[in-house]
N, C-alpha and C positions, 0 to 999 in steps of 0.2 A: 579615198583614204583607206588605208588596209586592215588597219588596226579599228574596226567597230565597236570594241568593246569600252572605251573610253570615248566615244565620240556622242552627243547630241545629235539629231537630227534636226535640223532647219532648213525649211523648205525642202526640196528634195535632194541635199548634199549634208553629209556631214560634220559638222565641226569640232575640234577635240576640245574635252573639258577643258583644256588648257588656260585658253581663252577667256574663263572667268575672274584668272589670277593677274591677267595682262592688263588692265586699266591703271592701275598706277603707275608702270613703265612708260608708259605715254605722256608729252606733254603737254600741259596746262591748254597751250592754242599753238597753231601755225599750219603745218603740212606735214605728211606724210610721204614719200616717195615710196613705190610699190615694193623694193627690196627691205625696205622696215615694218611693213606691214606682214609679209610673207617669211622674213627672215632672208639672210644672206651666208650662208657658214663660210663660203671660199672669203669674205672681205677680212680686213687684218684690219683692228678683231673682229670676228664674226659677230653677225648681227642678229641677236633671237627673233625669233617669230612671235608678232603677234598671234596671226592663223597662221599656223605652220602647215600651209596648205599649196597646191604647185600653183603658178603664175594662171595655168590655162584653166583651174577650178576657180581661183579668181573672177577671171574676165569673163566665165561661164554664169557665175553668179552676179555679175553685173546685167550681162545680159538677162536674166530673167528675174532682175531685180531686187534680189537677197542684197546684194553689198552695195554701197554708195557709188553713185557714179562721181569720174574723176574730174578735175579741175584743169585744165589746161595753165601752164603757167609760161610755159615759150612753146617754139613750134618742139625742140627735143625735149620737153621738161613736162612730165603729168605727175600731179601728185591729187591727196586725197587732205580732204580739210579734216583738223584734229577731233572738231567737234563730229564730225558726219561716223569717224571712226568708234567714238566712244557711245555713240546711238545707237550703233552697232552691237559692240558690246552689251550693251543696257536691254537693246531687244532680246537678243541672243540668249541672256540671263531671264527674263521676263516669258518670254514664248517657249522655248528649250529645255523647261524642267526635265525631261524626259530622257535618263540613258538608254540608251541600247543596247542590250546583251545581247 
């Protein structure tokens, strides 16, 4: 992320304050597909980012455990459980008090 000066650190990546104000956008239960998690601007309409964060900080942070691992739902279809997302959040807000200037 480039912008450090609105970002929290967790784990060893950043995430932007943003982030705290996104739980309600989300709903109640179901999945998540990785473009509504990260955001999508080219879709008609575009689509906010929960982390407005790139695809490969993503899957980086899965790999070392920061973000939930995903669900398989067919052989082309991965998505992220609603609950697994908002745990997220809830850590995130819980562990991350800490800005970084």
């Amino acid at each position: 992320m480039n912008n450090r000066n609105q970002a929290i650190k967790y784990g060893s990546q950043y995430v932007p304050e943003d982030v705290r104000a996104c739980a309600p956008l989300i709903p109640d239960f179901g999945y998540l597909r990785l473009r509504h998690i990260i955001g999508d601007s080219k879709a008609d309409p575009p689509i906010p980012a929960i982390f407005p964060i790139s695809s490969s900080s993503w899957w980086n942070g899965i790999k070392k455990n920061l973000y939930p691992k995903p669900v398989k739902l067919s052989a082309n279809c991965t998505a992220w459980r609603v609950e697994d997302i908002r745990d997220l959040i809830n850590r995130i807000n819980s562990e991350g008090e800490t800005s970084i200037e």
